[in-house]
GUFI-720788 format. One line per 5 residues: number of its first residue (from 0); their letters; for each residue x, y, z of C-alpha. Coordinates in Angstrom, 3 decimals, m for minus. Layout:
BEGIN
NUM	A	X:Y:Z; ... $
//
This chain:
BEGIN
0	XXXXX	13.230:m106.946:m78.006; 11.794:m109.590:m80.466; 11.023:m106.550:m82.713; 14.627:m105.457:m82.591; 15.967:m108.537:m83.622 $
5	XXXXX	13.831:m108.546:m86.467; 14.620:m104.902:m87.708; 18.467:m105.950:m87.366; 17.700:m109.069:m89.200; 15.716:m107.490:m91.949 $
10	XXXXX	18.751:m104.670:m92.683; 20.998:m107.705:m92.873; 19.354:m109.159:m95.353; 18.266:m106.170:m97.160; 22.371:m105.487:m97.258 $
15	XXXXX	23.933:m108.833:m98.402; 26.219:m110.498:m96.018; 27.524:m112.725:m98.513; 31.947:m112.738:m98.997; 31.759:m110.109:m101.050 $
20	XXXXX	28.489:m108.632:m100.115; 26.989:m107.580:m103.443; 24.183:m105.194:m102.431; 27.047:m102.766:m100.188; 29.424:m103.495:m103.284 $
25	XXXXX	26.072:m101.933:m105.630; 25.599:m98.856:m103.255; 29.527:m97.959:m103.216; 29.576:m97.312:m107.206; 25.973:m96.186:m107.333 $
30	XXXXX	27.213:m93.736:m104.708; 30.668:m93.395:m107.038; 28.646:m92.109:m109.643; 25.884:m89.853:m107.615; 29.607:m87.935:m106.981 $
35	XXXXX	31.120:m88.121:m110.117; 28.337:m86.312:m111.687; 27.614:m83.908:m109.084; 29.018:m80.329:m110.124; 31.665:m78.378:m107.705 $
40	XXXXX	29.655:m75.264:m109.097; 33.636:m74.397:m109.899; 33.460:m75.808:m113.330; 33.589:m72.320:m115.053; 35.886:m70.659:m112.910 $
45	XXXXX	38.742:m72.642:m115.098; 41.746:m70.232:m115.515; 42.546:m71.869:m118.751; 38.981:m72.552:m120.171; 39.402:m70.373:m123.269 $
50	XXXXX	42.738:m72.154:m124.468; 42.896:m75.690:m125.593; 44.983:m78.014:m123.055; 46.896:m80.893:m124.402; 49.764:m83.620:m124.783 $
55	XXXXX	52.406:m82.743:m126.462; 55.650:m84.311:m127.451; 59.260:m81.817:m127.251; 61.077:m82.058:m130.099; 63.381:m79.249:m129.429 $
60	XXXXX	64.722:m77.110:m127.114; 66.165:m73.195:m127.322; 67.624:m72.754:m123.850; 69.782:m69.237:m125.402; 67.496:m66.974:m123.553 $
65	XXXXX	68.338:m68.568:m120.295; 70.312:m67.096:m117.505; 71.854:m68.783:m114.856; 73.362:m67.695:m111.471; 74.654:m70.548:m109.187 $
70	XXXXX	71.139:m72.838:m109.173; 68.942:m70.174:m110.114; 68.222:m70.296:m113.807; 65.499:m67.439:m115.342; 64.501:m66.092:m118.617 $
75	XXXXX	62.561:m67.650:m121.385; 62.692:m71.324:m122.809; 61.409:m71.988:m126.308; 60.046:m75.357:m126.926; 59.109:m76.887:m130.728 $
80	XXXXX	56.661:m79.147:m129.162; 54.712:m81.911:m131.354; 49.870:m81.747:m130.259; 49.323:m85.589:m129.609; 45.772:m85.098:m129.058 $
85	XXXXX	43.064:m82.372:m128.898; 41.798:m80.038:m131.675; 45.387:m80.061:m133.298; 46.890:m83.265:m133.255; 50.172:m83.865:m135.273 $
90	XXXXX	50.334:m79.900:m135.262; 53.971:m78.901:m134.242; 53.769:m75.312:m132.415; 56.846:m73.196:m130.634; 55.633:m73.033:m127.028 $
95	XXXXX	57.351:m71.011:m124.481; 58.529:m71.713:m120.965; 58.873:m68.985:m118.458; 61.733:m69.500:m115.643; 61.235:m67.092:m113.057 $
100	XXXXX	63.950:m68.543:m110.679; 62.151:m70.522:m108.243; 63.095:m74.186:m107.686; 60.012:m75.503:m106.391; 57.545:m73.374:m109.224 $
105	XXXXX	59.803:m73.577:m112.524; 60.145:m76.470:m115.182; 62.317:m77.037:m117.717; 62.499:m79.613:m120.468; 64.257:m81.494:m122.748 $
110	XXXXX	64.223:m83.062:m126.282; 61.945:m86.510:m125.947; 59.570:m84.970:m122.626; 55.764:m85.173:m122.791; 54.681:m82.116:m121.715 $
115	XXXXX	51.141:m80.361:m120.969; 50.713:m77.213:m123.069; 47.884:m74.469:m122.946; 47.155:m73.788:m126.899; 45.025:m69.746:m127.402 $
120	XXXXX	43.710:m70.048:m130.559; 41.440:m68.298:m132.953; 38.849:m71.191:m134.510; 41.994:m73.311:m136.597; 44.995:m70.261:m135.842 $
125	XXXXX	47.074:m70.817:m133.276; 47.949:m67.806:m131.325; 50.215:m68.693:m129.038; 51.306:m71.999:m126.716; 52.461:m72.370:m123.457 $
130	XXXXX	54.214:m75.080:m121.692; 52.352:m75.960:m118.362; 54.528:m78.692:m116.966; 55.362:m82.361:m117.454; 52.989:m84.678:m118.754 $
135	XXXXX	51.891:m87.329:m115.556; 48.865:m88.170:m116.055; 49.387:m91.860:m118.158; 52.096:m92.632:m114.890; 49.717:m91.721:m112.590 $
140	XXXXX	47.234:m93.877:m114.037; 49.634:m96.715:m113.987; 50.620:m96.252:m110.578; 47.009:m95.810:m109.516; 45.946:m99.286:m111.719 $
145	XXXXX	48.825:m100.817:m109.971; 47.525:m100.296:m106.317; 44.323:m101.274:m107.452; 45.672:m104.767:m108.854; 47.707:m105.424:m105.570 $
150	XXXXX	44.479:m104.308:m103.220; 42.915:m106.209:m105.294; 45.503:m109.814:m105.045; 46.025:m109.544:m101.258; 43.051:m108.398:m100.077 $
155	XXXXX	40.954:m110.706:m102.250; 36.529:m109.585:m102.229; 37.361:m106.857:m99.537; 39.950:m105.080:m101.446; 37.019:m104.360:m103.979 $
160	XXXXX	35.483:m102.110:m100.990; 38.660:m100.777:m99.817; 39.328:m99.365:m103.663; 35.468:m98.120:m103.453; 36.117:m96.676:m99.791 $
165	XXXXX	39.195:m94.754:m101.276; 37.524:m93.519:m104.390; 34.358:m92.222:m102.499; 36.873:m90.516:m99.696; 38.560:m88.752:m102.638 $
170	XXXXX	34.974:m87.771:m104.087; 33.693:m86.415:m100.810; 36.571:m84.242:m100.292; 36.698:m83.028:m103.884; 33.394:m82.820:m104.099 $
175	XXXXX	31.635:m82.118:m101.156; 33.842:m80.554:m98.431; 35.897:m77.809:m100.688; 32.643:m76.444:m102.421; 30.938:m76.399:m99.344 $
180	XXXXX	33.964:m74.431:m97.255; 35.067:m72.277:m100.419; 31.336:m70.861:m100.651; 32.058:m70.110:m96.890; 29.764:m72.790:m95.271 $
185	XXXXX	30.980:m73.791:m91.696; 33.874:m76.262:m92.458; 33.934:m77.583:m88.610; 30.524:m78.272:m89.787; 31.053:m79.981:m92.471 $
190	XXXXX	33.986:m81.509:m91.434; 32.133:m83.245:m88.949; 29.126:m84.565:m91.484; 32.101:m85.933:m93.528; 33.877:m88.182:m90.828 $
195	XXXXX	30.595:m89.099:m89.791; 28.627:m90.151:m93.498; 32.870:m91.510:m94.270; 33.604:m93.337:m91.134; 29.773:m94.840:m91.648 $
200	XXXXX	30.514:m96.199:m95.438; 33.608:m97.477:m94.595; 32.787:m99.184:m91.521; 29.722:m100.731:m92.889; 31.974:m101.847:m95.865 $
205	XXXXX	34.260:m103.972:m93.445; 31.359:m105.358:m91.306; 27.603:m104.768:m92.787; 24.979:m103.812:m90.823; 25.720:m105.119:m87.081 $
210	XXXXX	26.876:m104.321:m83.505; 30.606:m104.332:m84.941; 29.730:m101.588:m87.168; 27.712:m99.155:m84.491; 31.169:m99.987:m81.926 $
215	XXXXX	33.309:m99.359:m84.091; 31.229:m95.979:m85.520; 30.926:m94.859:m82.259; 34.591:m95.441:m81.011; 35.359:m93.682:m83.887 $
220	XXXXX	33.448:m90.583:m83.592; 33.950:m90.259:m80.318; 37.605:m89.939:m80.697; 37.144:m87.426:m83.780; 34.756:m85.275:m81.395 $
225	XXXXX	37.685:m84.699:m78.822; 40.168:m84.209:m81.644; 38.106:m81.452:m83.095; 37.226:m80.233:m79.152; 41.088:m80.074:m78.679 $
230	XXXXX	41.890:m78.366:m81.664; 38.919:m75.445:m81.325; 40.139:m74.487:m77.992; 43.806:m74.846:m78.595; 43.908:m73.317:m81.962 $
235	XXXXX	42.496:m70.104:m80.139; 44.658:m70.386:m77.067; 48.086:m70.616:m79.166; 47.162:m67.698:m81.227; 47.373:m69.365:m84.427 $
240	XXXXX	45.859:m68.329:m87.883; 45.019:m70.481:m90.419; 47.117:m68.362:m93.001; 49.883:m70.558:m91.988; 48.165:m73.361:m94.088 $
245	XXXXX	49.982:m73.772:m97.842; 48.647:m71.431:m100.309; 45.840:m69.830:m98.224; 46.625:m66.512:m98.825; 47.111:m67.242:m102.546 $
250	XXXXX	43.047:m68.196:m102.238; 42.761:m65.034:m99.928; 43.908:m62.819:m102.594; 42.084:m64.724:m105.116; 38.942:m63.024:m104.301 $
255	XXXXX	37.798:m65.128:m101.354; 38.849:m62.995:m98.577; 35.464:m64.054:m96.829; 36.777:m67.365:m95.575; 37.697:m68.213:m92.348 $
260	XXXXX	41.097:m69.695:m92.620; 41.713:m70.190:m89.076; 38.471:m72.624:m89.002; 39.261:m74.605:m92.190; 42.369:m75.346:m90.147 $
265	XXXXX	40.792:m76.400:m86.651; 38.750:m79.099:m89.812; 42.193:m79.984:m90.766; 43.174:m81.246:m87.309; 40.236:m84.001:m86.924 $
270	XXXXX	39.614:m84.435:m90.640; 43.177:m85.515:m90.581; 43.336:m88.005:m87.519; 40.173:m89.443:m88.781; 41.321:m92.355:m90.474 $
275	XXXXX	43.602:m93.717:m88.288; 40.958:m93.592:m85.384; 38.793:m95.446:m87.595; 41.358:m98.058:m88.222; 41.819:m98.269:m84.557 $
280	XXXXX	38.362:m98.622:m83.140; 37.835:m101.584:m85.724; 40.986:m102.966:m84.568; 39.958:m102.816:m81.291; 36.178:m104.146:m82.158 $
285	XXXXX	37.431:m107.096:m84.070; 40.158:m108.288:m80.960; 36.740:m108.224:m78.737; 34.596:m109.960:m80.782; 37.487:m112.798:m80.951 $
290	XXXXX	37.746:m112.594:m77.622; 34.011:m113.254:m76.976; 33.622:m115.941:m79.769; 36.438:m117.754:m77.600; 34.724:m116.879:m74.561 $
295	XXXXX	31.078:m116.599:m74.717; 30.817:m116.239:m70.918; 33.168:m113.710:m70.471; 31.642:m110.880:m68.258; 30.806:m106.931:m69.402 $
300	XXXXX	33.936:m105.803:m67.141; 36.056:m108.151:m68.278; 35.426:m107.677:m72.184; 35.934:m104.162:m71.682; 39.435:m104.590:m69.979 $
305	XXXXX	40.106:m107.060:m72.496; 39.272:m104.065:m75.666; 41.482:m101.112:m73.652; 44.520:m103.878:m73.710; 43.793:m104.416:m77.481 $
310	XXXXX	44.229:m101.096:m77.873; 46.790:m100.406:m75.937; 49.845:m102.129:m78.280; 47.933:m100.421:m81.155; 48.006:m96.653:m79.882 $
315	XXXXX	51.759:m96.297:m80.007; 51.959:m97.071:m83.121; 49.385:m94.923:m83.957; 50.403:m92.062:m82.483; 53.950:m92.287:m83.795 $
320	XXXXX	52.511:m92.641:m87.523; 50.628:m89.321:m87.302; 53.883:m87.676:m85.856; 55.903:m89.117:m88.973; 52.660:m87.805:m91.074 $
325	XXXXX	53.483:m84.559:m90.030; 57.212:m84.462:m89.559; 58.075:m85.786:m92.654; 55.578:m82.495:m94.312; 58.180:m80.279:m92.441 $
330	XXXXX	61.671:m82.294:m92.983; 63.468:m79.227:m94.713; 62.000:m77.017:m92.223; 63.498:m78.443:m89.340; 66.706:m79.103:m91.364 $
335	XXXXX	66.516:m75.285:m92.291; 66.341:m74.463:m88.240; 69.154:m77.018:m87.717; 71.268:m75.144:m90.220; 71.282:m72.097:m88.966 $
340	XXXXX	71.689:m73.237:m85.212; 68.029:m71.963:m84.269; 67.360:m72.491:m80.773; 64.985:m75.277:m79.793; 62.714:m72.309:m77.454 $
345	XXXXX	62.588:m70.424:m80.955; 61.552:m73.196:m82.886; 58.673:m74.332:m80.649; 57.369:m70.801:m80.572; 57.368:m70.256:m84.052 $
350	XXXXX	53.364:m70.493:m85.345; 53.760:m73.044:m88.171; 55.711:m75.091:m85.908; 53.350:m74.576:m83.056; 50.645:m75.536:m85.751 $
355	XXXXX	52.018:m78.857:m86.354; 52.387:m79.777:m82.561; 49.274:m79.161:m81.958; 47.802:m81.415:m85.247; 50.470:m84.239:m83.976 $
360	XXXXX	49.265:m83.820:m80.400; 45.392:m83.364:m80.595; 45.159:m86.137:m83.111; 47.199:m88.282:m81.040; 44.999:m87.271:m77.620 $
365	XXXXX	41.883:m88.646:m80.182; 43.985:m91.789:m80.663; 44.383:m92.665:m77.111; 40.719:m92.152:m76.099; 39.558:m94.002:m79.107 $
370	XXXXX	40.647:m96.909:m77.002; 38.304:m96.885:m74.407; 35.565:m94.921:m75.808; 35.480:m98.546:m77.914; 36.334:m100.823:m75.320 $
375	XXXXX	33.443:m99.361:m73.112; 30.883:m99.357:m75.878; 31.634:m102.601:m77.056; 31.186:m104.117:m73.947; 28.363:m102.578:m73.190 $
380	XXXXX	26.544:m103.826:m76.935; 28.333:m107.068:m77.504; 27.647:m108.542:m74.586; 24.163:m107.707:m74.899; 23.908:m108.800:m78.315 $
385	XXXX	24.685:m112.125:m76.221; 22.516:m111.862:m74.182; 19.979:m111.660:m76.751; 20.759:m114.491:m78.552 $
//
């Protein structure tokens, strides 16, 4: 036991337990970079990678070739558009804008827009230009810099790890998980290294190395084990194919017809719930560690009663914010089926909407046995660490 304690002791200090904790804060952007730099392998699959891509201010617009019909508007709009950077800044160029009458695909733009064009060129001609869409980057940047700042003011040292714990989410998705499951590896596989390796960074960030951390790790998991359970077997038992995700047949007929869309979905389901399990098992740690600093005696039993009640005012919330998640993803669906006076029997049977019941539901089955899956491990480890002590 003595040699326990001295392991645990020795990863504390190795760690940094300090406010802000400056040897976790050191591995989160070491770890930033390690996935910055590592390659999708994708890199030269670029659609556009023999045209030069760039900013570009409109200066004027030709909308004569244009035909509308009610709110669909097609043909061909010609833009004068001014390079602001790239190979031929301060060039102006005539840059055309298909309309092919789809709301959600087409663009159109006026005199004073920052767009995104594609430039073909030969060495310093200019073949031809095409306008790509609106120019967001520099507002996306802002808006990014802006929750950074505000993480940053209200959450004081922590919201440094929260920004890192965001950043290396994003990079593990981008650059681990979509490689991995668009060469066809396993993605319940992979899925399940990702919550795991995710859950463990972030978890570690909030805590360190401790007993919080392995309760609230193992909470966690547990819950995203019977989300991905639920969704394996009930995926199969509705009948439902994961061509019903957003552009998966686009990638189908893209030349990747060996995936297996219907188990990148099951990965959606617990990939999905994830987070908000692993907000609520460290919800549920933290309310039992406050309960034992007040309490020192308090027995195994009762600690673990005292975590499932902690958890209990948490999990409806939780539950209802994966339903909004997902209903508000499907708004002008259901306002489509309310339209046309589609019975309610109809709409649950359709697939998609079957799809989304069953994300909403096994994610929120997760939820509620994150609750004692924590409760029961944390009493079992806290009240030994105090025993120990």
């Amino acid at each position: 036991m003595a040699f326990r304690q001295s392991l645990l002791s020795f990863f504390k200090k190795a760690w940094g337990t300090n406010e802000i904790g400056i040897r976790p804060l050191a591995f989160g952007i070491i770890l930033t970079i390690i996935l910055l730099i590592i390659p999708t392998g994708f890199e030269g699959k670029a659609k556009y990678k023999h045209a030069e891509k760039a900013k570009a201010t409109v200066i004027s617009v030709d909308d004569s070739a244009i035909v509308s019909a009610g709110l669909i508007r097609t043909g061909e709009q010609v833009c004068v558009v001014r390079i602001e950077n790239g190979l031929f800044k301060g060039r102006e160029v005539r840059a055309t804008n298909l309309l092919s009458g789809s709301l959600s695909q087409d663009k159109e733009f006026k005199v004073g827009d920052k767009a995104f064009v594609s430039i073909s060129h030969k060495g310093d001609e200019i073949t031809s230009s095409t306008m790509i869409d609106h120019y967001r980057i520099r507002l996306e940047l802002i808006l990014a810099l802006l929750f950074c700042v505000f993480m940053m003011l209200f959450a004081g040292p922590a919201g440094i790890k929260s920004i890192l714990s965001f950043i290396i989410t994003v990079l593990c998705i981008w650059k681990i998980m979509i490689p991995y499951c668009l060469r066809g590896g396993n993605p319940i596989l992979c899925g399940l290294f990702l919550t795991t390796f995710l859950t463990v960074i972030i978890i570690v960030f909030v805590y360190g190395l401790d007993r919080r951390s392995l309760v609230s790790i193992s909470g966690s998991m547990l819950g995203v084990i019977t989300a991905c359970v639920l969704g394996m077997i009930f995926t199969k038992a509705l009948n439902i194919h994961g061509a019903i995700m957003v552009d998966s047949e686009s990638l189908i007929y893209s030349g990747y017809q060996h995936l297996n869309l219907t188990k990148i979905f099951m990965a959606t389901i617990f990939v999905a719930a994830s987070g908000a399990m692993m907000d609520l098992a460290v919800d549920i740690t933290s309310g039992m560690c406050e309960v034992l600093l007040k309490k020192p005696d308090i027995s195994r039993v009762e600690l673990m009663g005292s975590g499932i009640r902690i958890g209990q005012a948490a999990m409806g919330t939780m539950s209802t914010t994966l339903l909004l998640a997902y209903a508000g993803g499907c708004l002008t669906q259901l306002m489509v089926f309310m339209a046309q006076g589609t019975p309610i029997q109809y709409i649950l049977n359709y697939k998609y909407v079957a799809a989304e019941i069953l994300q909403t539901i096994a994610g929120s089955f997760a939820l509620v046995t994150v609750a004692p899956f924590t409760a029961i491990v944390g009493g079992i480890i806290l009240t030994r660490a105090k025993k120990y002590n």
